[in-house]
C-alpha positions, 0 to 999 in steps of 0.5 A, a space after each residue: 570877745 575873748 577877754 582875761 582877767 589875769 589875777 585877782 588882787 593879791 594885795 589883800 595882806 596890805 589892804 587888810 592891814 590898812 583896811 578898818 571896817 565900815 565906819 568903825 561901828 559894832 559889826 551887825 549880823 545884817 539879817 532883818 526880815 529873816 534873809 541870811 544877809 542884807 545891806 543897804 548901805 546906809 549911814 552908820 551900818 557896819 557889815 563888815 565890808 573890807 574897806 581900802 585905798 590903794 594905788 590900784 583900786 578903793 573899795 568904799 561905802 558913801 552916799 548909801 552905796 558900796 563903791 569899787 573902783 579898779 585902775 589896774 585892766 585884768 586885775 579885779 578888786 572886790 571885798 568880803 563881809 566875812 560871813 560863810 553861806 552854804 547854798 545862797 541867792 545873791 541879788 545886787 543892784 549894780 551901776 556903772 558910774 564911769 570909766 571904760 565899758 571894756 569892763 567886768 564887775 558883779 558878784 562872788 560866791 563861795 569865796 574860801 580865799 584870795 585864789 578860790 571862789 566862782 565869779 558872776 560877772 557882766 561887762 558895760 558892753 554886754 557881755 557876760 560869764 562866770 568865772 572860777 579861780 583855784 589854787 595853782 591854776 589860771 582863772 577859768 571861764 566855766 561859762 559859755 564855752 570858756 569866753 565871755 557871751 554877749 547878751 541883750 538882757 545887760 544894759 550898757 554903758 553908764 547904766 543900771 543892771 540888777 544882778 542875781 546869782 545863785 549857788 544851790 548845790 553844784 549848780 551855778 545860775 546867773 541872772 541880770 535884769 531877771 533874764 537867765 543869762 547861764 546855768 551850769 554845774 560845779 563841783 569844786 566849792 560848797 559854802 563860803 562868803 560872797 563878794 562884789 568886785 570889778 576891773 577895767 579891760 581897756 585903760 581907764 578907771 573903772 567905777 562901779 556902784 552897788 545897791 540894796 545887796 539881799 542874801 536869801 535861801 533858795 
């Protein structure tokens, strides 16, 4: 299935000046337990996720999870902390709560900017990739002979999928429901935030729930 997400949202200047942070309460550095990163979250815990509300998408914190929802097919919103990690395991919890299963969502990793960072992602059909944008270039499929793969570890549909990529040195794995899915290597980014976003394929709303995010050394 050949597929292609044709821009990141580009509307971040707007978002980031109608944005306020989680709930307005003091920035934490959300590392108990001595991980580099976590968050859960719950009520009043403010990790500096970028929140918005836009004609395209929402990204929002309620009910104890982290909500993005994508209106625009091949356009993906996500959100930042605004923290940097140098080599990083980042396990999610994931849930498609509605719209097309003609999707992408999941996780970024050594985010610079709007138009540099790699991509993790999975779809509500199956199938997986990672991704990478660059300054002045198409997003790039550095995964699976350049095209989202198929795969049965992925649960389908309105469904639960616990995700984990991991960025240690020039190498870039991607894990779903604790089965490798692709390993590869990478050059291009060395450190830099993580990320969650998503975006339909098909027309429709995609909706996509994020849960008990960890953050670990290798």
């Amino acid at each position: 299935m050949w597929r292609l997400l044709i821009g990141v949202t580009v509307l971040l200047v707007a978002a980031a000046l109608s944005a306020c942070q989680t709930g307005g309460n003091q920035l934490l550095p959300c590392n108990e337990g001595g991980v580099l990163f976590y968050d859960d979250f719950s009520e009043g815990r403010n990790c500096g996720w970028l929140l918005y509300d836009q004609a395209g998408g929402k990204i929002a914190i309620a009910d104890g999870v982290l909500v993005v929802t994508s209106r625009q097919p091949g356009e993906i919103r996500w959100t930042n902390p605004g923290r940097t990690f140098d080599d990083a395991v980042i396990r999610v919890t994931a849930r498609q709560a509605a719209g097309p299963d003609d999707n992408a969502f999941g996780v970024i990793c050594r985010y610079q900017n709007e138009q540099n960072f790699y991509l993790f992602l999975i779809s509500g059909d199956g199938h997986y990739v990672i991704a990478k944008y660059q300054t002045g270039q198409p997003v790039q499929y550095i995964s699976g002979n350049g095209r989202f793969q198929y795969h049965d570890a992925i649960n389908k549909g309105v469904a639960v999928n616990e995700l984990e990529a991991s960025c240690i040195g020039n190498q870039l794995t991607w894990r779903v429901n604790g089965i490798l899915l692709e390993t590869i290597t990478d050059p291009t980014f060395v450190r830099g935030d993580i990320g969650l976003g998503a975006s339909p394929f098909d027309p429709g709303t995609t909706v996509i729930e994020f849960d008990d995010l960890v953050v670990f050394a290798p």
